[in-house]
PABABA-568817 format. One record per residue (C-alpha): residue in three letters; x, y, z. Coordinates in steps of 0.25 Angstrom, whole numbers, plus 5000, padded with zeros to 4 digits. Example, Ala and Ser with C-alpha at 12.3 -4.5 7.8 and 13.67 -1.06 7.14 Angstrom:
ala504949825031;ser505549965029;
REM end
This chain:
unk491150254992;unk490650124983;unk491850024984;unk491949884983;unk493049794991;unk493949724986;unk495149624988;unk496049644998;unk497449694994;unk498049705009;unk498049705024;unk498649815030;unk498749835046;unk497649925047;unk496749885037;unk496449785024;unk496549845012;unk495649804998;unk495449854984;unk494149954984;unk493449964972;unk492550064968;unk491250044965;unk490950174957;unk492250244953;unk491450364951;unk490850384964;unk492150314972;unk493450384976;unk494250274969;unk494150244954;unk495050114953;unk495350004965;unk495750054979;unk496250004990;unk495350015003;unk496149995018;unk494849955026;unk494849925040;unk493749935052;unk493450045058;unk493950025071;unk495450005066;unk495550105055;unk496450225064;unk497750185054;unk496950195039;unk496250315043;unk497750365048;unk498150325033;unk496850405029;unk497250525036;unk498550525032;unk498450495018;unk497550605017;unk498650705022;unk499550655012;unk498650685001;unk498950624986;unk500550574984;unk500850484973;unk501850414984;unk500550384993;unk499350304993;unk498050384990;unk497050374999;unk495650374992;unk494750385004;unk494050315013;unk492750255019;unk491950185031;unk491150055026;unk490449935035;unk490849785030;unk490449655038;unk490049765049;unk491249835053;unk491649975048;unk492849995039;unk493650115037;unk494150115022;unk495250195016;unk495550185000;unk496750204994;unk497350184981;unk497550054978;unk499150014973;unk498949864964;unk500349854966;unk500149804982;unk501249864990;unk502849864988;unk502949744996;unk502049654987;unk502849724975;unk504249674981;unk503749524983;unk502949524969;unk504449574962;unk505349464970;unk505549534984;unk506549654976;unk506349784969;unk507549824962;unk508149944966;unk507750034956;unk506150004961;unk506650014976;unk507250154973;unk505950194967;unk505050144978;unk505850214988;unk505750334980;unk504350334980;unk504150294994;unk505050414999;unk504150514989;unk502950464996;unk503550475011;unk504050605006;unk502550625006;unk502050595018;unk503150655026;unk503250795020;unk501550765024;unk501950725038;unk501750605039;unk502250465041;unk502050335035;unk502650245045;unk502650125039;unk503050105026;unk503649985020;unk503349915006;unk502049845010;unk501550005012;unk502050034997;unk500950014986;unk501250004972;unk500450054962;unk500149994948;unk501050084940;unk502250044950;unk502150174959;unk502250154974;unk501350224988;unk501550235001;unk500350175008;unk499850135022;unk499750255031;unk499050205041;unk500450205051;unk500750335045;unk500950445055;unk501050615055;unk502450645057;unk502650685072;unk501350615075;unk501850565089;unk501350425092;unk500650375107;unk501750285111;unk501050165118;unk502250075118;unk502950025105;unk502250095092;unk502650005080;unk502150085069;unk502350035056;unk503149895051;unk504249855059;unk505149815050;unk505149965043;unk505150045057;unk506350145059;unk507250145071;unk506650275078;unk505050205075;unk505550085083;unk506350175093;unk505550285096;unk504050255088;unk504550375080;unk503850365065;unk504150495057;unk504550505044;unk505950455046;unk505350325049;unk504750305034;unk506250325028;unk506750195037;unk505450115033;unk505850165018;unk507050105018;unk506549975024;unk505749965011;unk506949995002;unk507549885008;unk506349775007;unk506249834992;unk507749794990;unk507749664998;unk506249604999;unk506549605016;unk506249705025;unk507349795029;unk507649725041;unk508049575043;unk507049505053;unk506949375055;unk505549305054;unk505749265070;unk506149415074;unk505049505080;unk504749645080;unk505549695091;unk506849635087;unk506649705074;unk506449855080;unk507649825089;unk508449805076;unk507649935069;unk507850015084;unk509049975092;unk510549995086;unk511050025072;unk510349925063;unk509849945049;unk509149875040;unk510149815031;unk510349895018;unk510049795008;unk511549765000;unk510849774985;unk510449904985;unk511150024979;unk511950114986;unk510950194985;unk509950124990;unk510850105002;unk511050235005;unk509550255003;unk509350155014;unk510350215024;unk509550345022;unk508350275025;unk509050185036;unk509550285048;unk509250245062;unk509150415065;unk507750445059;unk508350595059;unk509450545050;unk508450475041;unk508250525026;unk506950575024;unk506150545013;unk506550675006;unk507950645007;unk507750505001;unk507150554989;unk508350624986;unk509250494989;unk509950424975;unk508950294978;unk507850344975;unk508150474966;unk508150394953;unk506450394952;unk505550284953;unk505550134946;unk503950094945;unk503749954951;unk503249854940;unk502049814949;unk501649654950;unk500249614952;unk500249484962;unk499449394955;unk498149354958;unk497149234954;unk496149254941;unk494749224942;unk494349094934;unk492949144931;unk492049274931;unk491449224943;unk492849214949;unk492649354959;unk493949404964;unk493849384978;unk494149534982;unk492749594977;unk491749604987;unk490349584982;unk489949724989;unk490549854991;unk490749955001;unk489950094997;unk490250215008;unk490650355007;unk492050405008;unk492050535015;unk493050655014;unk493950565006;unk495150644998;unk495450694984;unk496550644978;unk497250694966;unk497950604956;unk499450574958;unk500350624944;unk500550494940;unk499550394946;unk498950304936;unk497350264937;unk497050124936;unk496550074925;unk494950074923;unk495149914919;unk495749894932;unk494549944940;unk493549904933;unk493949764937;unk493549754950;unk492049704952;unk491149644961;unk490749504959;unk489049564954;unk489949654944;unk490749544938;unk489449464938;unk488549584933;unk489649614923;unk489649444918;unk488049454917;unk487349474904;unk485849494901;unk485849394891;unk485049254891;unk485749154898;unk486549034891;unk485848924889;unk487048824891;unk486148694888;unk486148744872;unk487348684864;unk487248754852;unk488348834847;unk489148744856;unk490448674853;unk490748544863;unk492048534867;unk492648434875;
REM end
């Protein structure tokens, strides 16, 4: 596949992830931007996991799509690439900063809605996430939300080597029973669910850390006793119930996703998220080059990548936006003419200013 690089729009724990342009949108598997997770060869266990698994989940309007994936050599190492769909939005985390660090509840009752329908997904399918939390939650253009980032994500009853401590996912959204017991099963997405509600609510994370706590002081609160997080005092009754649902120490006793679907929270639909650009510096002159194009691209073939079918719903981006995206040789090629060159030393024609 013929794709050009670009800028980077994040680090993830396994991998960097850039825009992926295509070259030739008639021979590539992706018509407008995508994102690309790249990383070497040697350390690319967790994105082909996220491959694998996304693969097995197949199309879901809830769920990032996976668009393929390729080998390629750059500065002589060996890079495994997986494309996916690219959200402009960023993640729900960058949202929440961008709107003042508070969604009003009306969004929050969306969002959740919409993260359940896709957990919904990937459970009923066997799997889980294990580590969901806003920075995992991409916002599209038209507002909607996906889950993103499997590369934790897990078959259910997949039992895991123990070698000692297995911290798999984010602290601060790991369930009693994960710290306990290393236990991630679907139960464990509900509690990380209502860790996001409450950072959509707050702007903090569920749990109160100081900045000169560590980990392990944190997992005893999370494992030891009968804390909760602190059900934030601003919500609905509602919503507070919906957290106690959520918040349960019992994982047996724990909603499940098909139960919170049907809770009052979240049965009043969807509020699309009015999605805010961060702002970025304009070029001051033609030759100004957006930093993010490289001056080559990256051609290799894409074996036995999957069909999708289009979500009801999903909007195409707009041929304008695109077409945008060149090289620095294009935007030159496209500046240059066949004409005579100026001859600046003639004067006729000319008015002096000064």
């Amino acid at each position: 596949m013929d794709w050009i690089r670009g800028e980077s729009v994040g680090r993830g724990s396994f991998a960097k992830v850039n825009l992926a342009i295509p070259r030739n949108s008639s021979t590539s598997l992706f018509h407008s931007p995508a994102a690309v997770k790249s990383c070497e060869v040697s350390t690319s266990s967790s994105l082909k996991n996220e491959k694998k698994i996304l693969d097995c989940l197949g199309c879901c309007p809830r769920i990032i799509r996976c668009l393929g994936d390729d080998y390629n050599f750059e500065n002589g190492s060996e890079y495994y690439n997986l494309f996916l769909e690219y959200a402009a939005g960023g993640s729900l985390s960058d949202q929440l900063k961008l709107h003042g660090g508070r969604f009003p509840e009306a969004q929050v009752r969306g969002f959740a809605r919409s993260i359940i329908e896709g957990l919904i997904h990937i459970h009923e399918n066997g799997f889980v996430h294990c580590d969901i939390k806003l920075q995992n939650i991409l916002v599209f253009r038209d507002g909607e939300i996906k889950i993103a980032d499997f590369g934790l994500a897990k078959e259910t009853g997949e039992k895991q080597r123990k070698t000692g401590f297995e911290c798999r996912g984010t602290p601060l959204f790991m369930s009693p029973e994960s710290v306990n017991d290393g236990e991630y099963e679907s139960p464990a997405d509900i509690w990380a669910l209502g860790c996001a509600v409450v950072e959509m609510v707050t702007g903090k994370p569920a749990w109160d850390v100081k900045n000169d706590s560590n980990m392990w002081s944190l997992f005893v609160r999370i494992a030891v006793g009968d804390e909760l997080p602190e059900i934030p005092d601003e919500l609905s009754e509602e919503g507070k119930d919906f957290l106690a649902k959520c918040f349960v120490k019992d994982p047996t006793k724990r909603w499940t996703a098909e139960m919170l679907l049907k809770h009052p929270f979240v049965a009043d639909g969807t509020v699309a998220l009015e999605c805010v650009q961060e702002q970025k510096s304009s070029p001051r002159s033609q030759f100004d080059f957006p930093d993010w194009v490289s001056s080559s691209g990256t051609t290799a073939s894409v074996p036995n990548s999957p069909k999708f079918e289009k979500a009801d719903g999903e909007r195409d981006y707009d041929s304008s936006f695109s077409s945008s995206f060149f090289t620095p040789g294009d935007r030159l090629r496209r500046i240059a003419t066949n004409q005579e060159p100026v001859n600046w030393s003639e004067s006729d024609g000319w008015t002096c200013v000064r």
